[in-house]
C-alpha positions as a Markdown table, in Angstrom:
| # | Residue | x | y | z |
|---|---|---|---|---|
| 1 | Unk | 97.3 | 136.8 | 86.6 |
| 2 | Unk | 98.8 | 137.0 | 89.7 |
| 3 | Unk | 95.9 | 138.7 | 91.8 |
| 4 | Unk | 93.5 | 135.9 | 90.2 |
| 5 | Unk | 92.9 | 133.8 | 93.7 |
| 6 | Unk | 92.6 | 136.6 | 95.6 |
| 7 | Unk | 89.7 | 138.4 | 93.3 |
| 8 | Unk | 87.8 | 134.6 | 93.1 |
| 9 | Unk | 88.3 | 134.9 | 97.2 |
| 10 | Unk | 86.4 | 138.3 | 97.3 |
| 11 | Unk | 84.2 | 136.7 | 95.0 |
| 12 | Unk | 83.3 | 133.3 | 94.2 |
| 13 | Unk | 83.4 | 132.2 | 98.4 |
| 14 | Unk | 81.5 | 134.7 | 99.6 |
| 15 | Unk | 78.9 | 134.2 | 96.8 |
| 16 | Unk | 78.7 | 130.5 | 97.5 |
| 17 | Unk | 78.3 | 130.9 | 101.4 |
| 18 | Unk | 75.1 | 132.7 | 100.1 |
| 19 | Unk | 73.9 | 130.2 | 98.5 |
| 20 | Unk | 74.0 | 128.4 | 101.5 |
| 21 | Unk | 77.5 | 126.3 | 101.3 |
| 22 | Unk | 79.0 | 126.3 | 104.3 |
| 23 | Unk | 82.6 | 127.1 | 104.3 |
| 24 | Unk | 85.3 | 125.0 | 105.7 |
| 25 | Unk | 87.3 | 126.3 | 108.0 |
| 26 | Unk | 90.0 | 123.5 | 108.3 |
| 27 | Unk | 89.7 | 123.1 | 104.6 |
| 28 | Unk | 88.6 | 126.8 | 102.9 |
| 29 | Unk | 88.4 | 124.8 | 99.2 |
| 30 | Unk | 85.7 | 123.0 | 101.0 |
| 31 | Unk | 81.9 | 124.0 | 100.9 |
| 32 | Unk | 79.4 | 121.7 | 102.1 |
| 33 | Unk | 75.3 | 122.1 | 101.3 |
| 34 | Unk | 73.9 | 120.1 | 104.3 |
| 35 | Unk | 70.5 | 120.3 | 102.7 |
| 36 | Unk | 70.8 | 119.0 | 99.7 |
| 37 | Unk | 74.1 | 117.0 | 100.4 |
| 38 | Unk | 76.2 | 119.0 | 98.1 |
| 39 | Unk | 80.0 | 119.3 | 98.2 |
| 40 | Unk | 81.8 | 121.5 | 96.2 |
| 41 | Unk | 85.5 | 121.3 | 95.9 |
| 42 | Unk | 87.1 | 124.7 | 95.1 |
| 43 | Unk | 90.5 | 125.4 | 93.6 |
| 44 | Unk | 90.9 | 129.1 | 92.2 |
| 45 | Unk | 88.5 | 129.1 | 89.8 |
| 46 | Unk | 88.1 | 125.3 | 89.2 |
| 47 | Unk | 85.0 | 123.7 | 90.5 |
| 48 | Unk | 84.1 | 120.2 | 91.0 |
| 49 | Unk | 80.9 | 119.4 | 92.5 |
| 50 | Unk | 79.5 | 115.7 | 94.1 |
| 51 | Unk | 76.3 | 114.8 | 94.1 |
| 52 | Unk | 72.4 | 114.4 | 93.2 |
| 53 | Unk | 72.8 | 115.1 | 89.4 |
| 54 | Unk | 69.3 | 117.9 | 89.9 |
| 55 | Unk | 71.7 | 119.6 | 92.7 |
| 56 | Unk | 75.0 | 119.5 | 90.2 |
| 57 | Unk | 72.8 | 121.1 | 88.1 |
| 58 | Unk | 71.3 | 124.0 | 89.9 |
| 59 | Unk | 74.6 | 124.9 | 91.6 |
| 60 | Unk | 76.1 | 125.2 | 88.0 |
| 61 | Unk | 72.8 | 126.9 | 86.5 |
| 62 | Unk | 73.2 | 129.6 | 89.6 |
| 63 | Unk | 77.0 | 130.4 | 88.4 |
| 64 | Unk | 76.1 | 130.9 | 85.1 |
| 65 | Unk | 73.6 | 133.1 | 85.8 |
| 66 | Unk | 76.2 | 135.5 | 88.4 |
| 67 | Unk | 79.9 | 134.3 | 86.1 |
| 68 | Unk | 81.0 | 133.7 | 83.0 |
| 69 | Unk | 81.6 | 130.2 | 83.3 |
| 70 | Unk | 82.1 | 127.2 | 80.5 |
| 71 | Unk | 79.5 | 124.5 | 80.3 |
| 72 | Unk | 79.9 | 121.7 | 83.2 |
| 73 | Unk | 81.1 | 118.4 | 81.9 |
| 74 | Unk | 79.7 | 115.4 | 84.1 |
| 75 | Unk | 81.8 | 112.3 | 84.9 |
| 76 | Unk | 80.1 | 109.4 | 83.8 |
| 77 | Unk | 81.2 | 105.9 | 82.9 |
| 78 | Unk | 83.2 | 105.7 | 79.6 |
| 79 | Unk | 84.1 | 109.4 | 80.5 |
| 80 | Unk | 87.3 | 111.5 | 81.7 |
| 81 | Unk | 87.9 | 115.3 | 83.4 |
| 82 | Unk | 90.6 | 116.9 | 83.6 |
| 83 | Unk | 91.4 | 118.5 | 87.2 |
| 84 | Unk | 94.3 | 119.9 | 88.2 |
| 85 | Unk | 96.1 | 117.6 | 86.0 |
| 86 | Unk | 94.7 | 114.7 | 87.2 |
| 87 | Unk | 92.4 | 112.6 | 85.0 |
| 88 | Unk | 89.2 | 111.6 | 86.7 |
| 89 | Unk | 87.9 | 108.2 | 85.2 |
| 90 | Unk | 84.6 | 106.7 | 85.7 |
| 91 | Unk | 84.2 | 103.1 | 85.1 |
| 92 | Unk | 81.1 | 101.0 | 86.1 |
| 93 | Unk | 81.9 | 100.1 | 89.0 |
| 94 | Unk | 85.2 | 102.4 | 90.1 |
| 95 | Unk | 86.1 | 105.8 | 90.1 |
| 96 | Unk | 90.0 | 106.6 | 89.3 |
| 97 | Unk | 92.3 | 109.2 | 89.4 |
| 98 | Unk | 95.0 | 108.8 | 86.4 |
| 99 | Unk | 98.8 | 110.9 | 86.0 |
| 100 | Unk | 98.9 | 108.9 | 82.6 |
| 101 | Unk | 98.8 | 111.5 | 80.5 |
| 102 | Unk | 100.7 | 114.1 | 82.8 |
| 103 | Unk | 103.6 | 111.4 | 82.9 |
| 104 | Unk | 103.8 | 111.2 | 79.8 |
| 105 | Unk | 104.5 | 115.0 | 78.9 |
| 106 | Unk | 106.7 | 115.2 | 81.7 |
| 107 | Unk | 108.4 | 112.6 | 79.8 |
| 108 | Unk | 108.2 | 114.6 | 76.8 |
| 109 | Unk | 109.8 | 117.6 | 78.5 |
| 110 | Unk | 112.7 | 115.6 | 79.9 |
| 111 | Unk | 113.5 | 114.0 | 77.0 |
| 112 | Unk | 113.5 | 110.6 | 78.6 |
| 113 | Unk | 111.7 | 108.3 | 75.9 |
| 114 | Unk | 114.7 | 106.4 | 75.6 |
| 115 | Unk | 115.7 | 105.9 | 79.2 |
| 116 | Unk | 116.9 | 103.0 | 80.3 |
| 117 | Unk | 113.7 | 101.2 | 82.2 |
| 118 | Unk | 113.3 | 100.8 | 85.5 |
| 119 | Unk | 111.3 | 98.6 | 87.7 |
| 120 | Unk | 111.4 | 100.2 | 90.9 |
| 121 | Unk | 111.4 | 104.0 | 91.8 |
| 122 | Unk | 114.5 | 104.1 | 94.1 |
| 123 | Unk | 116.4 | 101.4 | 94.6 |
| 124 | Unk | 120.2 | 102.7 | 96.4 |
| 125 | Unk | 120.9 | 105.3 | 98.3 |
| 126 | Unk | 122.0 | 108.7 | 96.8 |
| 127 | Unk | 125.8 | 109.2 | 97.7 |
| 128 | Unk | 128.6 | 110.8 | 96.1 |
| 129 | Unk | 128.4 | 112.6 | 93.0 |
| 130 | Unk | 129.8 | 115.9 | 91.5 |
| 131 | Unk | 127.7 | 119.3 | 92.1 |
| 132 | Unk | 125.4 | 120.2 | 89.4 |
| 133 | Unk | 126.1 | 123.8 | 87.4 |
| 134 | Unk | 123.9 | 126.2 | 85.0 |
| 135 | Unk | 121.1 | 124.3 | 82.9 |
| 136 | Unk | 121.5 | 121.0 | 84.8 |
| 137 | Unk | 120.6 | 122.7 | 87.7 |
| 138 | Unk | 117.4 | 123.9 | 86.6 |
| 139 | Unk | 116.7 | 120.4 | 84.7 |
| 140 | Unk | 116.7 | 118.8 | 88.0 |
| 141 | Unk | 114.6 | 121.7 | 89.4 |
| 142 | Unk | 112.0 | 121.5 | 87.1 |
| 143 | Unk | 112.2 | 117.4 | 87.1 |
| 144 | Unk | 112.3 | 117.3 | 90.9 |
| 145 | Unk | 108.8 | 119.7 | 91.0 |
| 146 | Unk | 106.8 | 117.5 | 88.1 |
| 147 | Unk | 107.5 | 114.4 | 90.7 |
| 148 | Unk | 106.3 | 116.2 | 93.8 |
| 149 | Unk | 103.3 | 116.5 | 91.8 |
| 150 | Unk | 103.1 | 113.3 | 91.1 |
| 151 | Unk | 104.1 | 111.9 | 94.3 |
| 152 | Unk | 101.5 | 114.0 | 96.2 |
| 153 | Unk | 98.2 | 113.5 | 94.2 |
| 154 | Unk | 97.8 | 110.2 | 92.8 |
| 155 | Unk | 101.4 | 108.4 | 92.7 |
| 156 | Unk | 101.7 | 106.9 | 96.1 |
| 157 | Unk | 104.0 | 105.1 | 95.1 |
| 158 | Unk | 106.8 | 107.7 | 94.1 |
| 159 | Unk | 106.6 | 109.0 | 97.4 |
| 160 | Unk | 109.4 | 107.7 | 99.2 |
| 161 | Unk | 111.8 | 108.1 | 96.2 |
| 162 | Unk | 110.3 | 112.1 | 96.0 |
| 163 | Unk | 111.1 | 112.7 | 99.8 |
| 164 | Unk | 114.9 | 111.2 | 99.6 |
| 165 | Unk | 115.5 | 112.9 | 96.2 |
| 166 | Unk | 114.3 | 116.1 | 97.7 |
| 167 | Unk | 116.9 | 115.7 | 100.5 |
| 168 | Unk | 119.1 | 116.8 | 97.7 |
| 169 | Unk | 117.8 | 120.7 | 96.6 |
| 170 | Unk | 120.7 | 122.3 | 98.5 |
| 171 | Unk | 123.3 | 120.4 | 96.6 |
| 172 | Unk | 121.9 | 118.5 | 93.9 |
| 173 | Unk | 124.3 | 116.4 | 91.9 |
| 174 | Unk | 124.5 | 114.5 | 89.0 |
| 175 | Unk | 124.2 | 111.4 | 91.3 |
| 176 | Unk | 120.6 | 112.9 | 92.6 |
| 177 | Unk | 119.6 | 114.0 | 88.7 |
| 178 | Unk | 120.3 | 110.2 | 87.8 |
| 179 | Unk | 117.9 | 109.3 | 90.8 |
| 180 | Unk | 115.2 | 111.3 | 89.4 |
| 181 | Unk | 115.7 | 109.9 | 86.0 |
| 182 | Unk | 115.5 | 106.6 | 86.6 |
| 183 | Unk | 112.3 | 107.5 | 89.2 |
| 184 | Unk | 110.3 | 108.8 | 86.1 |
| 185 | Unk | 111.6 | 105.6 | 83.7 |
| 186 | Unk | 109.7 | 103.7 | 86.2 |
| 187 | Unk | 106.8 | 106.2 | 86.0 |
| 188 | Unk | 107.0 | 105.9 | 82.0 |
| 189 | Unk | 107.1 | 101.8 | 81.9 |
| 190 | Unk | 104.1 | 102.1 | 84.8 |
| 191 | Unk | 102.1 | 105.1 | 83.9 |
| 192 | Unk | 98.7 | 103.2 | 83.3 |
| 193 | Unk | 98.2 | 102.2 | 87.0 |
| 194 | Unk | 96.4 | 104.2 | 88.9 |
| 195 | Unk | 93.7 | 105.0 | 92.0 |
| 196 | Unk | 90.9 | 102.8 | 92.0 |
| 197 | Unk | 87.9 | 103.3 | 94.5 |
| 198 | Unk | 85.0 | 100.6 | 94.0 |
| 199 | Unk | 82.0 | 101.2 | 94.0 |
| 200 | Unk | 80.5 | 98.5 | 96.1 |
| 201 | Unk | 76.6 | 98.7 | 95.2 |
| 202 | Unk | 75.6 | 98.8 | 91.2 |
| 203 | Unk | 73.4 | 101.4 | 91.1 |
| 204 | Unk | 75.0 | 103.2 | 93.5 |
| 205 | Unk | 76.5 | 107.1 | 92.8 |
| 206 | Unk | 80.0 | 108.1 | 93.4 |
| 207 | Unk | 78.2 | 110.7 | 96.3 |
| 208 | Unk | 75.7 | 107.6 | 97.8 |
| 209 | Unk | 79.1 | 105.6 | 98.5 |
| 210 | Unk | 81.0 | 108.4 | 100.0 |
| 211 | Unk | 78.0 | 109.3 | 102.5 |
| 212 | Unk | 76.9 | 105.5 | 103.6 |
| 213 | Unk | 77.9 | 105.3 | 107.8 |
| 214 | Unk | 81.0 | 104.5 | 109.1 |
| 215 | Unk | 80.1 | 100.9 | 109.5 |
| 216 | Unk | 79.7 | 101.0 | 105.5 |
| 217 | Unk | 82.8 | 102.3 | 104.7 |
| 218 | Unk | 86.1 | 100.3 | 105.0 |
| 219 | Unk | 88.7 | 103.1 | 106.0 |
| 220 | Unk | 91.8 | 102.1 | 106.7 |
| 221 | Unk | 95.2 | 103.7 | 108.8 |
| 222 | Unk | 98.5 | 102.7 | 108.9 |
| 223 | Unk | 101.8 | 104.2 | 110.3 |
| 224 | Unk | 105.8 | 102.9 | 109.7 |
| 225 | Unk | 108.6 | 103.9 | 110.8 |
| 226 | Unk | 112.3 | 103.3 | 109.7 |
| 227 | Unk | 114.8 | 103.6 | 111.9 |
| 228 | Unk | 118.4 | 105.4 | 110.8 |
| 229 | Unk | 117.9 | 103.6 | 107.4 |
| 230 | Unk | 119.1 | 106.6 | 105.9 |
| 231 | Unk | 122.6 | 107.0 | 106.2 |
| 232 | Unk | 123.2 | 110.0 | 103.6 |
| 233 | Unk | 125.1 | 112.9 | 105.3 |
| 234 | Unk | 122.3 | 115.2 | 104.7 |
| 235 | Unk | 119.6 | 113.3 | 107.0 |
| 236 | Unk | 121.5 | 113.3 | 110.0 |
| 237 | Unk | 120.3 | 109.7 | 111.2 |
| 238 | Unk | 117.0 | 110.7 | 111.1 |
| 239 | Unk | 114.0 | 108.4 | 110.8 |
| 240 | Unk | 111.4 | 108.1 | 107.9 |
| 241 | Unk | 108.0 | 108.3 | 108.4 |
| 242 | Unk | 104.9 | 107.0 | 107.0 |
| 243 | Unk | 101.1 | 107.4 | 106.6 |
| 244 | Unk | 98.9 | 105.8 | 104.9 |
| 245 | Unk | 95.1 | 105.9 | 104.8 |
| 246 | Unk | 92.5 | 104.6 | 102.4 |
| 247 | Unk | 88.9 | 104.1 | 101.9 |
| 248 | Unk | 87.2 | 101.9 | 100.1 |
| 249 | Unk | 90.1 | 100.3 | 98.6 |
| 250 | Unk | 91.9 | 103.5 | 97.4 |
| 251 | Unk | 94.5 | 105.4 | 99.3 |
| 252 | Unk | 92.8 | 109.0 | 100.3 |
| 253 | Unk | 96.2 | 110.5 | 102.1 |
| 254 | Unk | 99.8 | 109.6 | 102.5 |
| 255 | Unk | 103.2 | 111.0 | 103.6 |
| 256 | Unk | 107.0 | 109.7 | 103.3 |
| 257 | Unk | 108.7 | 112.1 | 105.1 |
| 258 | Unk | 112.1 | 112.5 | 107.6 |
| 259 | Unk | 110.4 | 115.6 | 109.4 |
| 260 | Unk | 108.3 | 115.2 | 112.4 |
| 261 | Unk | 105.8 | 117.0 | 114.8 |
| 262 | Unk | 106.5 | 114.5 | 117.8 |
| 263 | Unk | 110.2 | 114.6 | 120.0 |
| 264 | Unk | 111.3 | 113.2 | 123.1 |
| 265 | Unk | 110.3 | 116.3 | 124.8 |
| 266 | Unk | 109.0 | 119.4 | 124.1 |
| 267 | Unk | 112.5 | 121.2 | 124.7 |
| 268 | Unk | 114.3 | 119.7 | 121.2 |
| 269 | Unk | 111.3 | 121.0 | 119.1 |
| 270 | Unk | 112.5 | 119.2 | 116.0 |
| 271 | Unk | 113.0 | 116.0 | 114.4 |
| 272 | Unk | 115.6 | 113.6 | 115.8 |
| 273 | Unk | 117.9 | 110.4 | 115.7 |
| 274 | Unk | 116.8 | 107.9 | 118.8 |
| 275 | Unk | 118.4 | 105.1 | 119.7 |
| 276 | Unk | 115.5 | 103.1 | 120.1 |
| 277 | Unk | 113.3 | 101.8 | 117.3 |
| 278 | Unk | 110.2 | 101.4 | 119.5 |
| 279 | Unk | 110.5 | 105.5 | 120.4 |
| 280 | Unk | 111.2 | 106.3 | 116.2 |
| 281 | Unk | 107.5 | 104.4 | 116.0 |
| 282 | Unk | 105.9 | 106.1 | 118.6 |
| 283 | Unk | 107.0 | 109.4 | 116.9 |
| 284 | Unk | 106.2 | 107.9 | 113.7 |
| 285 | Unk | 102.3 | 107.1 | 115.5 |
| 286 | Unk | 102.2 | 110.4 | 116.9 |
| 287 | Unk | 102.7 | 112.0 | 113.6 |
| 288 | Unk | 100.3 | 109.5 | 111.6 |
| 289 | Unk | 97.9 | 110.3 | 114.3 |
| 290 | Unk | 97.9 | 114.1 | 113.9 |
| 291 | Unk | 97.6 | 114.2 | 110.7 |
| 292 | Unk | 94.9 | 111.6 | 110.5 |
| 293 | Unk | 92.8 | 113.8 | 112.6 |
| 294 | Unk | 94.0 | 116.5 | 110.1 |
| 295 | Unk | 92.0 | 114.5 | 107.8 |
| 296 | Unk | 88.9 | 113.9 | 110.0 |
| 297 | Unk | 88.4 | 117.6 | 110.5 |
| 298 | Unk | 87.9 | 118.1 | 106.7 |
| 299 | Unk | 85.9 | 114.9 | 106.0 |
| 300 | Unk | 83.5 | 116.1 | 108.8 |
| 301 | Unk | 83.4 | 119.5 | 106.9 |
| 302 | Unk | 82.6 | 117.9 | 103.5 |
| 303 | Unk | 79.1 | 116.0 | 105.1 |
| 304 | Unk | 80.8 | 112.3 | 105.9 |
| 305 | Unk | 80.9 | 110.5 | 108.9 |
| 306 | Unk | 84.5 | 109.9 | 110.4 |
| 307 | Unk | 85.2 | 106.7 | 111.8 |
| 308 | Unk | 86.0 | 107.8 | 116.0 |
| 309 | Unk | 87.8 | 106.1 | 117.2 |
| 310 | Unk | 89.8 | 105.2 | 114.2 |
| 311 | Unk | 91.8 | 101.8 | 114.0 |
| 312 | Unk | 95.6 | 102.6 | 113.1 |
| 313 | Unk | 98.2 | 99.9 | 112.5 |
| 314 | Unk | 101.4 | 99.4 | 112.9 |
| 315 | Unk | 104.4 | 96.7 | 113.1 |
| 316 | Unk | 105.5 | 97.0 | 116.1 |
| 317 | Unk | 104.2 | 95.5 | 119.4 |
| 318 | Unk | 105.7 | 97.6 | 121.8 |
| 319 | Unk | 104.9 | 100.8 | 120.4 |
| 320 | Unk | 101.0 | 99.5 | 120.7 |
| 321 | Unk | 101.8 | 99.0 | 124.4 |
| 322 | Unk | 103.3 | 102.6 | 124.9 |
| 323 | Unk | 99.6 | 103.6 | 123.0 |
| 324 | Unk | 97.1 | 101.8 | 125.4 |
| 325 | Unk | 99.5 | 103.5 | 128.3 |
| 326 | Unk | 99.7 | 99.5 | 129.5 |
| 327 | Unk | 103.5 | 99.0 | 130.5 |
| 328 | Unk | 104.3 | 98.7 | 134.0 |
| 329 | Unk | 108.3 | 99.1 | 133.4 |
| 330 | Unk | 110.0 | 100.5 | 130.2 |
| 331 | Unk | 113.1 | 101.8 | 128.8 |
| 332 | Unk | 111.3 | 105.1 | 127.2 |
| 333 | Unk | 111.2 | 107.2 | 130.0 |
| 334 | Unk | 113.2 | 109.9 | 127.7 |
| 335 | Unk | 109.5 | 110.2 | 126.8 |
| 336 | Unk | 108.2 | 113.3 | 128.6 |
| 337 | Unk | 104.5 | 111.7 | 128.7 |
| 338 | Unk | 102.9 | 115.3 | 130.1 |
| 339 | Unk | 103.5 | 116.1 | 126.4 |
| 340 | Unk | 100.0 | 117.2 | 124.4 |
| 341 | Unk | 100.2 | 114.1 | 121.4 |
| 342 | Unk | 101.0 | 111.6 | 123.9 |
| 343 | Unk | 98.0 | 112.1 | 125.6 |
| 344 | Unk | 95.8 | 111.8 | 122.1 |
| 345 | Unk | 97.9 | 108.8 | 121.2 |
| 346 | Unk | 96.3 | 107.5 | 124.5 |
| 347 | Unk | 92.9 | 108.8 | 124.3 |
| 348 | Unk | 90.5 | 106.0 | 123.3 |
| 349 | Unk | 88.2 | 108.0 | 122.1 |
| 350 | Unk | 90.0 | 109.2 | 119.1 |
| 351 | Unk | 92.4 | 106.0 | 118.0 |
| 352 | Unk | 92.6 | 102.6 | 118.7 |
| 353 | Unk | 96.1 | 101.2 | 118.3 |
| 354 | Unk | 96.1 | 97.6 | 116.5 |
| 355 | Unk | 99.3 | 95.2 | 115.2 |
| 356 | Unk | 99.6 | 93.8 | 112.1 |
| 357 | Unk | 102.7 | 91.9 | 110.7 |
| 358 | Unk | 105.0 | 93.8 | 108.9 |
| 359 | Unk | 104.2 | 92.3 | 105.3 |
| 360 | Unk | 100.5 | 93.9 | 105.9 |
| 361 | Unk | 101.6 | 97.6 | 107.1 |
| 362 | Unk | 100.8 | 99.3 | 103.8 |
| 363 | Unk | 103.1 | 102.5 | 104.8 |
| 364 | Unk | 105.8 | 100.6 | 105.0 |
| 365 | Unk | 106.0 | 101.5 | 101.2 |
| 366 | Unk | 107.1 | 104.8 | 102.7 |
| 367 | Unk | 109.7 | 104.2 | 104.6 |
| 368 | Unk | 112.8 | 102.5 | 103.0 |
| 369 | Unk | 114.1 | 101.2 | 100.3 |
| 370 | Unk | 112.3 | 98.0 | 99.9 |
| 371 | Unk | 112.8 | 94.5 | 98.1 |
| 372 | Unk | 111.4 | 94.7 | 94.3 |
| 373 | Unk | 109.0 | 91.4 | 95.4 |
| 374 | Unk | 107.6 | 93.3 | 98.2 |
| 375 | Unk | 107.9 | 96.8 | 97.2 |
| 376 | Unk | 105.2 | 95.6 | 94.0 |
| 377 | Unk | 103.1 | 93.5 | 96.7 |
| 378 | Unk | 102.7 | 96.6 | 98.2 |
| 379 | Unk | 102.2 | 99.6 | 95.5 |
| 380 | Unk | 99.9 | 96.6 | 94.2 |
| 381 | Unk | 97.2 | 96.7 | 97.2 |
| 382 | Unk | 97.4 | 100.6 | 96.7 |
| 383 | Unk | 97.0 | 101.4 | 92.8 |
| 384 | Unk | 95.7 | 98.9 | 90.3 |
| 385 | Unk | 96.1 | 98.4 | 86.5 |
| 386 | Unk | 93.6 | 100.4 | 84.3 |
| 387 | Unk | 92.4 | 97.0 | 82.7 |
| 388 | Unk | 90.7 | 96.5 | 86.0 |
């Protein structure tokens, strides 16, 4: 029913605040037990809770007791949950998130069994085409929403082809719908891989790695750029930009995206062609680096240590310069550096800017259309077979 979230608001968060959760305020799914190191992850009325198994336990013997609620199912090695369409897997030494099975009935509803295969996601760009009418329309609706799914749970590796296909809603044509179809052929001959976070210690929980200090944990940032790759009418010569960040092996947050929350100046207020590369990878910095302390805000709410300051990479040398505020003459003075993310970008208390080569920057899988060899070298680092 429509009114469903807002009566489990009323009820299920306050309830839980009372049992001593603390709510998060960045994150309102989020509630935290400091306690007894309980985290609670809360979707409507779908519940998943990490940690001690005694503290799972009374949490889900307490909602019994105040809703009607199904009997908990526990992830344990050689077992699967379903949440949110995402399978949870727990193996002996990983934990994975799996779209097997939700690719495979998206399949089903597209009627694409028989699709030609496909070894890459995207690999042209999307020009041309006749304007879609009536029931095609709505088949690339629906097709176009089941890979946004997809591309923004546990398919990092769709995301790039998701964020130019989408460029398409306003005037989808049968040139975009052939885009889509060949994205999920590749989905269909590579639905098994999937998320993989190890487990670095045996006997070691699922919560006991997530909660070891920041020198424990390997967490890892990267940020790409692409500059004017895309040529298609629509984008207006605007970059692409990408974020990645992992821990422990397994990608934890990502983006491909043309938008951006960083200009020249505060005066153009929206995302924009540049004729420099090294500004379109500033940009793309200052985005990665607001939205990774998007993501630090949360993880602090959910009881883990957040790495400050926080390494992120990127491929280009000059851009690292324009960080540590280092240069003594440059041609980016169209740069108003009074502006609010410039001054994060060079606070060195929040990130440290480091260079990699380019074959190492894992969001450059987010950024253009790559080479098959490295596009797989890549995806490869990021999701791993399930026979692993």
């Amino acid at each position: 029913m429509a009114s469903a979230p807002a009566r489990w608001e009323q009820t299920i968060a306050p309830w839980l605040e009372e049992q001593g959760f603390k709510r998060g305020c960045n994150e309102p799914g989020v509630f935290y037990h400091s306690e007894r190191d309980l985290l609670l992850l809360l979707y409507v009325d779908d519940l998943l809770a990490e940690g001690d198994r005694s503290d799972v336990e009374w949490i889900f013997k307490e909602l019994q007791g105040r809703f009607d609620c199904k009997d908990a199912d526990y992830l344990e090695p050689g077992t699967d949950l379903d949440y949110l369409g995402m399978d949870l897997i727990a193996t002996k030494d990983q934990n994975c998130i799996s779209m097997k099975k939700y690719i495979q009935n998206a399949i089903d509803i597209l009627g694409l069994q028989d699709h030609r295969k496909a070894s890459m996601p995207i690999s042209e760009p999307i020009e041309g085409g006749t304007l879609l009418v009536g029931s095609d329309v709505h088949q690339f609706m629906s097709a176009l929403g089941m890979l946004g799914w997809l591309a923004s749970t546990a398919r990092p590796d769709v995301a790039y082809a998701y964020s130019r296909i989408a460029q398409h809603t306003a005037k989808c044509t049968d040139v975009a719908l052939k885009a889509l179809y060949k994205c999920f052929a590749y989905l269909r001959d590579n639905a098994d891989i999937r998320i993989a976070a190890d487990i670095y210690e045996p006997e070691s929980s699922f919560a006991e790695v997530l909660h070891q200090t920041k020198c424990d944990n390997e967490w890892r940032f990267c940020s790409d750029t692409d500059h004017a790759g895309n040529r298609e009418d629509q984008n207006r010569m605007r970059s692409q930009n990408g974020e990645y960040a992992g821990l422990n092996g397994a990608p934890f947050s990502w983006y491909s995206k043309a938008s951006s929350v960083t200009f020249a100046c505060e005066k153009i207020g929206e995302a924009h062609a540049d004729t420099s590369s090294t500004a379109v990878e500033i940009y793309g910095v200052g985005n990665a680096t607001q939205n990774i302390l998007g993501h630090s805000y949360v993880i602090e709410e959910m009881g883990i240590e957040f790495p400050f300051p926080f390494q992120l990479e990127m491929d280009n040398r000059a851009a690292k310069i324009f960080c540590q505020g280092s240069a003594l003459k440059t041609k980016l003075k169209h740069i108003d550096c009074r502006q609010h993310w410039v001054k994060t970008l060079r606070d060195k208390r929040i990130m440290d800017p480091v260079w990699i080569p380019t074959k190492d920057n894992l969001a450059d899988l987010f950024t253009k259309i790559l080479p098959l060899q490295d596009f797989i070298r890549l995806r490869d680092q990021m999701l791993r077979p399930a026979s692993s």
